[in-house]
C-alpha positions as CSV (number, residue, x, y, z in Angstrom):
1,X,16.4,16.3,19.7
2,X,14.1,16.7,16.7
3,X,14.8,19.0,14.3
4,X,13.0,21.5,12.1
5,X,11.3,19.4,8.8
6,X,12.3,16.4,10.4
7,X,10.6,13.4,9.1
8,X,10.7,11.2,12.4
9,X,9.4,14.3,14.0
10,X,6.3,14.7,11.4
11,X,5.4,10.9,11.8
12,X,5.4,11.1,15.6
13,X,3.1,13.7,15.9
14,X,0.7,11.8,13.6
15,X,0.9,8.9,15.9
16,X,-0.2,10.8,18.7
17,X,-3.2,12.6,16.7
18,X,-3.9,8.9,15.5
19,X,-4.0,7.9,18.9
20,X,-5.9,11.1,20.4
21,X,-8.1,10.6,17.3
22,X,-9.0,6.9,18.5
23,X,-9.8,7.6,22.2
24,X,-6.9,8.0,24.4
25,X,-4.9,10.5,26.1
26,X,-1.5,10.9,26.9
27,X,-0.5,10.8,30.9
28,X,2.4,11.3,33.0
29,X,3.1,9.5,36.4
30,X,5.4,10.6,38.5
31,X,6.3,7.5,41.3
32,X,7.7,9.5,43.7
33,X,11.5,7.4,43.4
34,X,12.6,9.0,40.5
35,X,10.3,7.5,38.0
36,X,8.0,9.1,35.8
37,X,5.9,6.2,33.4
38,X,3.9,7.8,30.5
39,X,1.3,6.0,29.0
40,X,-1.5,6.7,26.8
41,X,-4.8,5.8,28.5
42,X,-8.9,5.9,27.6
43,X,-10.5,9.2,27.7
44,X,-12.9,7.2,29.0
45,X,-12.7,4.3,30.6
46,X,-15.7,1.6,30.0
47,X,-16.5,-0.6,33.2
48,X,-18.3,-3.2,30.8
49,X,-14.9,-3.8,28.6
50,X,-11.9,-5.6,30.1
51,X,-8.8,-4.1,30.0
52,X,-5.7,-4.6,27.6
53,X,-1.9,-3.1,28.8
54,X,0.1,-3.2,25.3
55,X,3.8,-3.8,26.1
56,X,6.3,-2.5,23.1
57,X,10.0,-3.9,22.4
58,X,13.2,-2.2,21.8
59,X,13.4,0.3,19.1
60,X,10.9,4.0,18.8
61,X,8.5,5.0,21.9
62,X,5.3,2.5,22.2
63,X,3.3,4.5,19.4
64,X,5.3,3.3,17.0
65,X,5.0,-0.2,17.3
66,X,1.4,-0.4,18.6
67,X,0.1,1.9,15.8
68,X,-2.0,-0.7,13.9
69,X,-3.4,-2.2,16.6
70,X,-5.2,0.5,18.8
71,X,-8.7,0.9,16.7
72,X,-8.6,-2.9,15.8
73,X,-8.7,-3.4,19.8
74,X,-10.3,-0.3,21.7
75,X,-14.2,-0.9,20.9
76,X,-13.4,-4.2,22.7
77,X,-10.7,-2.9,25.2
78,X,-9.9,-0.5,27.6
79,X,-6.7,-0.2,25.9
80,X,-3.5,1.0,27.6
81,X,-0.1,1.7,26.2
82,X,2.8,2.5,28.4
83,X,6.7,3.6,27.3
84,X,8.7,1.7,29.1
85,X,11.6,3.2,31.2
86,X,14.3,5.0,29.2
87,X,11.7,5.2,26.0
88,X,9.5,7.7,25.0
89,X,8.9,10.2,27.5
90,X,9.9,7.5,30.6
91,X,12.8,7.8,32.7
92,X,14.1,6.7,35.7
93,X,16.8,8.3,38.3
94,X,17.6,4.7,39.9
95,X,20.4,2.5,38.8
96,X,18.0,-0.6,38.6
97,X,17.7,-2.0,35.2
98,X,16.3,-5.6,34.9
99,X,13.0,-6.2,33.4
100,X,11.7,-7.3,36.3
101,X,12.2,-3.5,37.6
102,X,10.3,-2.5,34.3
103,X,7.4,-5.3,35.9
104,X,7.1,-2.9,38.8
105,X,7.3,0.6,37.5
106,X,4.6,-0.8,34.6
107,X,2.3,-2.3,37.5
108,X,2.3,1.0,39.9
109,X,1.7,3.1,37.6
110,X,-1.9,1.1,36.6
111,X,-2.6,1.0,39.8
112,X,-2.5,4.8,39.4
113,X,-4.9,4.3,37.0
114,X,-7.1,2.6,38.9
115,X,-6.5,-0.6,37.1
116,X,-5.8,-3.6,38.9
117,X,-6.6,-6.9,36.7
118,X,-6.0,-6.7,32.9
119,X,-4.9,-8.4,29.7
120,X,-1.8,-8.4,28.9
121,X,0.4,-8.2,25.5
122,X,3.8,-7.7,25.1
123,X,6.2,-8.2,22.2
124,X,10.1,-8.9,22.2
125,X,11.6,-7.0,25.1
126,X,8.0,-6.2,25.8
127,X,7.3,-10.0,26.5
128,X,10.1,-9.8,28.5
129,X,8.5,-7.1,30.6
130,X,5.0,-8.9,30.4
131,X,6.4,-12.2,31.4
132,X,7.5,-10.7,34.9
133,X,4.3,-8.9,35.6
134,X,2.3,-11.9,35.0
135,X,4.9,-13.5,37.3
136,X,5.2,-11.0,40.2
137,X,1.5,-10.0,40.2
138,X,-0.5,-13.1,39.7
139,X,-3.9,-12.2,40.6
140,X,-3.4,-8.8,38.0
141,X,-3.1,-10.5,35.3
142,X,-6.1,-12.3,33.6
143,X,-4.3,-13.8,30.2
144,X,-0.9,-12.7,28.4
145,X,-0.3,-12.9,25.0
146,X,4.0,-13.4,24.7
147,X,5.0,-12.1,20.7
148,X,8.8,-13.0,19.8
149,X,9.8,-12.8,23.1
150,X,13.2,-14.9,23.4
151,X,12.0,-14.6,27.8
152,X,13.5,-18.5,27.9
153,X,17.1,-17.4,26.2
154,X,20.2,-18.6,28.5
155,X,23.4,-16.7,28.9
156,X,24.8,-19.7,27.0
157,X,23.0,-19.8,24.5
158,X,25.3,-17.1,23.1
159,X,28.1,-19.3,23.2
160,X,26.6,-21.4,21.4
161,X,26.0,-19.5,18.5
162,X,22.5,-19.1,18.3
163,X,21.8,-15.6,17.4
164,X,23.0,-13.4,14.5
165,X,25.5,-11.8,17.0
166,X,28.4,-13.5,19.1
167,X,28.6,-10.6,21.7
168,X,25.5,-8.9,24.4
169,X,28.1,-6.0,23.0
170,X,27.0,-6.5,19.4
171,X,23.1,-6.9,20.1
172,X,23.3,-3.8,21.9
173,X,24.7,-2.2,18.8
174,X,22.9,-3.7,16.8
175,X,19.4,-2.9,18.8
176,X,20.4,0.2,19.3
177,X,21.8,1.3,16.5
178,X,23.5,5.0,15.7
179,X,24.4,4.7,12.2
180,X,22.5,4.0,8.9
181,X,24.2,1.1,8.2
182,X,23.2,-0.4,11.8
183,X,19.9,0.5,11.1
184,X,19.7,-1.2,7.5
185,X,21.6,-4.5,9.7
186,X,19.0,-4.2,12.0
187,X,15.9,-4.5,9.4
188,X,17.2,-7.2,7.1
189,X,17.4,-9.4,10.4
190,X,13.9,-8.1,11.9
191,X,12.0,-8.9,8.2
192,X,11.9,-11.8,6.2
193,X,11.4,-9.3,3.4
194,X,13.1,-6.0,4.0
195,X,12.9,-2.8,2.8
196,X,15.5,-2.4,-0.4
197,X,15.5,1.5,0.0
198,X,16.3,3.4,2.8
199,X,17.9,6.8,2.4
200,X,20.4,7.7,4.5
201,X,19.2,10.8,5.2
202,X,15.5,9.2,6.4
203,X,17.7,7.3,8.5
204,X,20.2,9.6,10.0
205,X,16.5,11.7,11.3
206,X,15.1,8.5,13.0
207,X,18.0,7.6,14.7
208,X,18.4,11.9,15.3
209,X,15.0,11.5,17.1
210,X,14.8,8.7,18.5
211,X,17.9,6.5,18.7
212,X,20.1,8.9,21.1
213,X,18.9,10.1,24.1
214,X,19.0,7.6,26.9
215,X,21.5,5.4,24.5
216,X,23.5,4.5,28.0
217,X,20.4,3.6,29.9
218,X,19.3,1.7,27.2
219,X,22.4,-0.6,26.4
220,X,22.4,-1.5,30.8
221,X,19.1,-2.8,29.3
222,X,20.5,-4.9,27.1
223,X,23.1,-6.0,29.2
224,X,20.6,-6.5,32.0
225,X,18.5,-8.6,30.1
226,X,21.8,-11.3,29.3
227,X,24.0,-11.1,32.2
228,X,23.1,-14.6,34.6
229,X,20.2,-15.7,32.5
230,X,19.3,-19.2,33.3
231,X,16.3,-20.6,32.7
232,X,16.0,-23.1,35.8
233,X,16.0,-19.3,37.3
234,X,13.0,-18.8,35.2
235,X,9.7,-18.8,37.6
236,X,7.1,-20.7,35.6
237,X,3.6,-18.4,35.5
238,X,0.1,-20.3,35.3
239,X,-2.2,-17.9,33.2
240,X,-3.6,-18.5,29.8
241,X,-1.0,-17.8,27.5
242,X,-0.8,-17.2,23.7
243,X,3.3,-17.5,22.5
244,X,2.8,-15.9,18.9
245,X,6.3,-16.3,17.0
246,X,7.5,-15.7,13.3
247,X,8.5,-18.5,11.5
248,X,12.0,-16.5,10.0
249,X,12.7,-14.9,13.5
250,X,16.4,-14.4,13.4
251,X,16.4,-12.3,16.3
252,X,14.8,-14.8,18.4
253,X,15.1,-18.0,16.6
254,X,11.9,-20.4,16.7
255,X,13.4,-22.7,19.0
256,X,13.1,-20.4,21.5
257,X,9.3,-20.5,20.9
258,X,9.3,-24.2,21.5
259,X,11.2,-23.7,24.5
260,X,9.2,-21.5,26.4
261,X,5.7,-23.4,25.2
262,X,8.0,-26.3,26.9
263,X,8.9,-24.3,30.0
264,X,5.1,-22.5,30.8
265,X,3.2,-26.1,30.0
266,X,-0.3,-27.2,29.4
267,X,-1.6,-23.3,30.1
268,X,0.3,-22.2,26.8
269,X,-0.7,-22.5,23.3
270,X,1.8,-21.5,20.4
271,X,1.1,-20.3,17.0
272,X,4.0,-19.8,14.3
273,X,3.1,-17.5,11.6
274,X,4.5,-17.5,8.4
275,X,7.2,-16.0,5.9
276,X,7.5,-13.7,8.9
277,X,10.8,-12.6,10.9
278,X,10.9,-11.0,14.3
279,X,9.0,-7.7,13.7
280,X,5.5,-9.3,13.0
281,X,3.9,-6.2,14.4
282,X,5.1,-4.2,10.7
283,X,5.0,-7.3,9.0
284,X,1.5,-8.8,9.4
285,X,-0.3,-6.6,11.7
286,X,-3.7,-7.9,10.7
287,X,-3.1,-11.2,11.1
288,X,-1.5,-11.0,14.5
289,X,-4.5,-8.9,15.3
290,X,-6.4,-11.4,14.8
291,X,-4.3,-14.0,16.6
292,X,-4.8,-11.1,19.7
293,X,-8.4,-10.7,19.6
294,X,-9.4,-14.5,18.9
295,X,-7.6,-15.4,22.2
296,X,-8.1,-12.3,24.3
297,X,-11.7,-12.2,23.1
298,X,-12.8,-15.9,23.8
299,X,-15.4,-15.7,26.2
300,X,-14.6,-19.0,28.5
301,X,-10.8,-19.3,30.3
302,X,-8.5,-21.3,27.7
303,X,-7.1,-24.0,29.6
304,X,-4.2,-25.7,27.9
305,X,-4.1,-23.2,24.6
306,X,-8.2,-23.9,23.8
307,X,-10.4,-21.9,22.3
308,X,-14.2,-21.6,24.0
309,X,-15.4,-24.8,22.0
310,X,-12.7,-27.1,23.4
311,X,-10.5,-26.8,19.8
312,X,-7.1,-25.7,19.9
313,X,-6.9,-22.3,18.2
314,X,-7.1,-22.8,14.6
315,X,-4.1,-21.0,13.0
316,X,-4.9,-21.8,9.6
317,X,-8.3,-20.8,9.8
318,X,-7.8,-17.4,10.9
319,X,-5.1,-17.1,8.3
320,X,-7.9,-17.6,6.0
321,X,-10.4,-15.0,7.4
């Protein structure tokens, strides 16, 4: 619940007027099984532009994450940018919780919209989410871009001691955290080069706003996303796809890059950026902008990771731009 001369509060409403600002318009869809999906959506949609679903992770509503990147991409895009269920102003009455259920609830509500083939990004849990979509509707999905998405993690590999946390328990309190501390944990693992000072008071609003209310929903999410995970269970997809990782990821550690570049094949490329961690979206929007628009933009079908002149995408190059 935000509260009078909140901060959190303040910043979210100048999201959305960004976002109204650039084009789009908040909307609603109820699913008629207990679902309602909101999603911001062109005021007017362009039959000449493709169109680009934007899929966020764990942490704020969509707007928060996808800030940066909506005028960069919408004179090129139909651009379209969902909250996922239990975020922002999405819920859901049924007890399902896998991302595979967020695959479905995602893909009817576009075809509400009247959108039935599309681009499609999604980072961390988002990639989760995009993974399945581009795996259970095929034919919708023209090319997916897959941003620290750890989709090729096995229950195991917690065991083993690969991540910052030795419990699903701990990541969900860690992802979801309710106290400043947690939240300070949380950032100096997401950045290679956190924020020194954080107030606890700025803190105590955000996670006021928007760290509490579906906190239940939201850790079966978590859970969800660890319990059985195997990746021989792991359908392989065949659309052009752009893994985009950051070099410090602690979250996600690079080897699960490699992994899934492994697992998908010859129709995945994989570019590592940098003296960047696991929130590249806050870290170096512009240049994974223009790791998004290089590949989503190319005006031939990459087969095998190419670019439209046969090249492997030149990482260094658009560094250098």
């Amino acid at each position: 619940m935000a509260k009078c001369c909140s901060f959190t509060a303040t910043r979210d409403w100048c999201f959305r007027l960004s976002f109204s600002n650039a084009g789009l318009r908040s909307t609603t869809s109820d699913l008629g099984d207990g679902t309602v999906m909101h999603c911001w959506i062109p005021k007017s949609r362009k039959e000449n532009k493709p169109n680009l679903l934007l899929i966020h992770g764990m942490g704020a509503n969509a707007m928060w994450q996808w800030a940066d990147f909506i005028r960069p991409l919408i004179a090129r895009f139909n651009v379209y940018v969902p909250d996922l269920v239990f975020f922002g102003d999405s819920y859901t009455t049924r007890p399902e919780r896998s991302e595979s259920f967020q695959a479905q609830c995602v893909m009817r509500m576009m075809e509400g919209h009247g959108v039935s083939r599309m681009n499609v990004v999604g980072i961390s849990y988002g990639g989760f989410v995009a993974y399945r979509i581009a795996e259970q509707f095929p034919a919708a999905v023209e090319r997916l871009v897959l941003c620290c998405a750890g989709v090729c993690m096995e229950e195991k590999d917690m065991e083993a001691g690969m991540f910052q946390v030795s419990s699903v328990e701990d990541a969900a309190s860690l992802l979801l955290p309710q106290t400043p501390e947690k939240v300070r944990e949380l950032v100096r693992i997401s950045f290679a080069k956190p924020i020194n000072t954080m107030p606890s008071c700025f803190l105590n609003d955000f996670i006021d706003v928007m760290c509490t209310e579906h906190l239940q929903q939201r850790r079966e999410l978590v859970m969800a996303l660890h319990k059985d995970r195997k990746l021989s269970n792991l359908p392989k997809i065949t659309q052009p796809t752009l893994i985009i990782w950051g070099e410090l990821d602690r979250v996600f550690p690079l080897e699960l890059a490699h992994r899934l570049k492994r697992h998908i094949g010859e129709n995945a490329e994989l570019v590592i950026i940098k003296n960047v961690g696991h929130a590249i979206n806050a870290e170096k929007p512009k240049e994974l902008c223009k790791y998004l628009k290089s590949f989503l933009m190319d005006p031939l079908p990459p087969q095998s990771g190419k670019s439209s002149d046969g090249n492997k995408i030149d990482c260094k190059a658009l560094e250098e731009k």
